[in-house]
C-alpha positions in Angstrom: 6.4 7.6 26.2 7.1 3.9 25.7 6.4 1.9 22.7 6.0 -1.7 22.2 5.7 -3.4 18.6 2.5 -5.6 18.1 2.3 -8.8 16.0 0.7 -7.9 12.6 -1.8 -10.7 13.4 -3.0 -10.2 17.0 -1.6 -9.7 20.5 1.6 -10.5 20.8 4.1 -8.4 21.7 7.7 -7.7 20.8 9.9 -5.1 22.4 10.9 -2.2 20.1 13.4 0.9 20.4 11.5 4.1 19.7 13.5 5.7 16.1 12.7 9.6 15.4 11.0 9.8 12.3 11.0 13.1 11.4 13.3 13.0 8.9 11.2 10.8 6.6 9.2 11.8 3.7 5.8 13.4 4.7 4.2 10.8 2.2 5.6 7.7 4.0 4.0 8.7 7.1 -0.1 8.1 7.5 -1.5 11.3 6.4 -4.9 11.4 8.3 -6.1 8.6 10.6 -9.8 8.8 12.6 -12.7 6.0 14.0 -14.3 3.9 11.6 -18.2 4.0 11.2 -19.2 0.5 9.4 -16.2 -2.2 10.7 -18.0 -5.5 10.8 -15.6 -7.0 8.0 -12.4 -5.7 9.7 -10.8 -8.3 11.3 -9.9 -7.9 15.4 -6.5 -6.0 15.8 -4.2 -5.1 12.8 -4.9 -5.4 9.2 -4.2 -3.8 6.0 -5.8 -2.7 3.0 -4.6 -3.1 0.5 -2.3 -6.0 3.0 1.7 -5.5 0.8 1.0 -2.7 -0.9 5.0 -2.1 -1.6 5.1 1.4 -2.1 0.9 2.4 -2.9 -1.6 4.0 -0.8 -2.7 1.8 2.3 -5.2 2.0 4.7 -4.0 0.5 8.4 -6.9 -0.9 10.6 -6.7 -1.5 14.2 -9.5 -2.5 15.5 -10.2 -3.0 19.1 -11.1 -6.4 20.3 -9.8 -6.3 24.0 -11.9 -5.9 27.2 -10.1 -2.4 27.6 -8.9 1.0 25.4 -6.0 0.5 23.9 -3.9 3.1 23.3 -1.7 2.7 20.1 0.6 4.0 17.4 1.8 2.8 13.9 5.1 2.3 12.7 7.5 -0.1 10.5 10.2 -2.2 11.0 12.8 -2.2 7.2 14.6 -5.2 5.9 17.4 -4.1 8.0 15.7 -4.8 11.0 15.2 -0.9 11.8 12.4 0.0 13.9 10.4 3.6 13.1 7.4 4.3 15.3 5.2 7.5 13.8 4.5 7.9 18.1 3.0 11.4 17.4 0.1 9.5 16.1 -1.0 7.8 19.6 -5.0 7.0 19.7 -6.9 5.3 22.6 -9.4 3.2 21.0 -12.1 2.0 22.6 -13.5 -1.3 23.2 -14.9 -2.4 20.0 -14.1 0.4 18.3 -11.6 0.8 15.1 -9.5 3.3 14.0 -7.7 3.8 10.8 -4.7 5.8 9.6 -4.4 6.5 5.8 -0.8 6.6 3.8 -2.4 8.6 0.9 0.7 9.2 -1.2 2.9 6.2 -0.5 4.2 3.8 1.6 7.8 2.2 1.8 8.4 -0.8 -0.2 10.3 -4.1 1.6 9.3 -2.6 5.0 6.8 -4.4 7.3 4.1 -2.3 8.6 2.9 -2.9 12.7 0.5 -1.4 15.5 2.6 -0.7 18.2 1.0 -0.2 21.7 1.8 3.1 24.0 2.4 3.2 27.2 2.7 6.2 29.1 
């Protein structure tokens, strides 16, 4: 499977290598992730809650806006530049639809979080 990074903010799209992360800490990777009911106030694509939450909890939003599914991951790229894609958690989300995955014990600080896109 492929992965491509995706602009925090909307559509664009960077090329990424895909990193194993297995070796990171279980509570640096989203613990549980599914649809969300009531999304009105989410903005379209990728946000954050709460949005630099340098090492707390964080909710990541992705929420569909396109005219087709989109099938999609999440990952972080670290000060260094290092890409690491969680690409066991691929979801196809469906138009107008929005999914979230939950870091419930921590995330990484100085890291920048993404939605990366999977292709198949």
């Amino acid at each position: 499977m492929k992965l491509l990074g995706a602009a925090l903010g909307g559509l664009a799209l960077m090329s990424a290598t895909a990193v194993s992360s297995q070796a990171e800490p279980a509570n640096f990777q989203p613990a549980n992730g599914g649809l969300v009911a009531a999304a009105d106030n989410i903005p379209c694509w990728t946000s954050f809650n709460p949005p630099a939450p340098q090492g707390g909890p964080m909710i990541h939003y992705y929420k569909n806006c396109n005219t087709a599914p989109v099938t999609v991951a999440t990952g972080f790229v670290d000060a260094a530049g290092q890409a690491t894609f969680y690409h066991w958690t691929c979801t196809t989300v469906p138009v107008g639809a929005t999914w979230h995955w939950a870091y419930e014990g921590s995330t990484r600080p100085g890291v920048n979080y993404q939605t990366v896109i999977c292709l198949s």
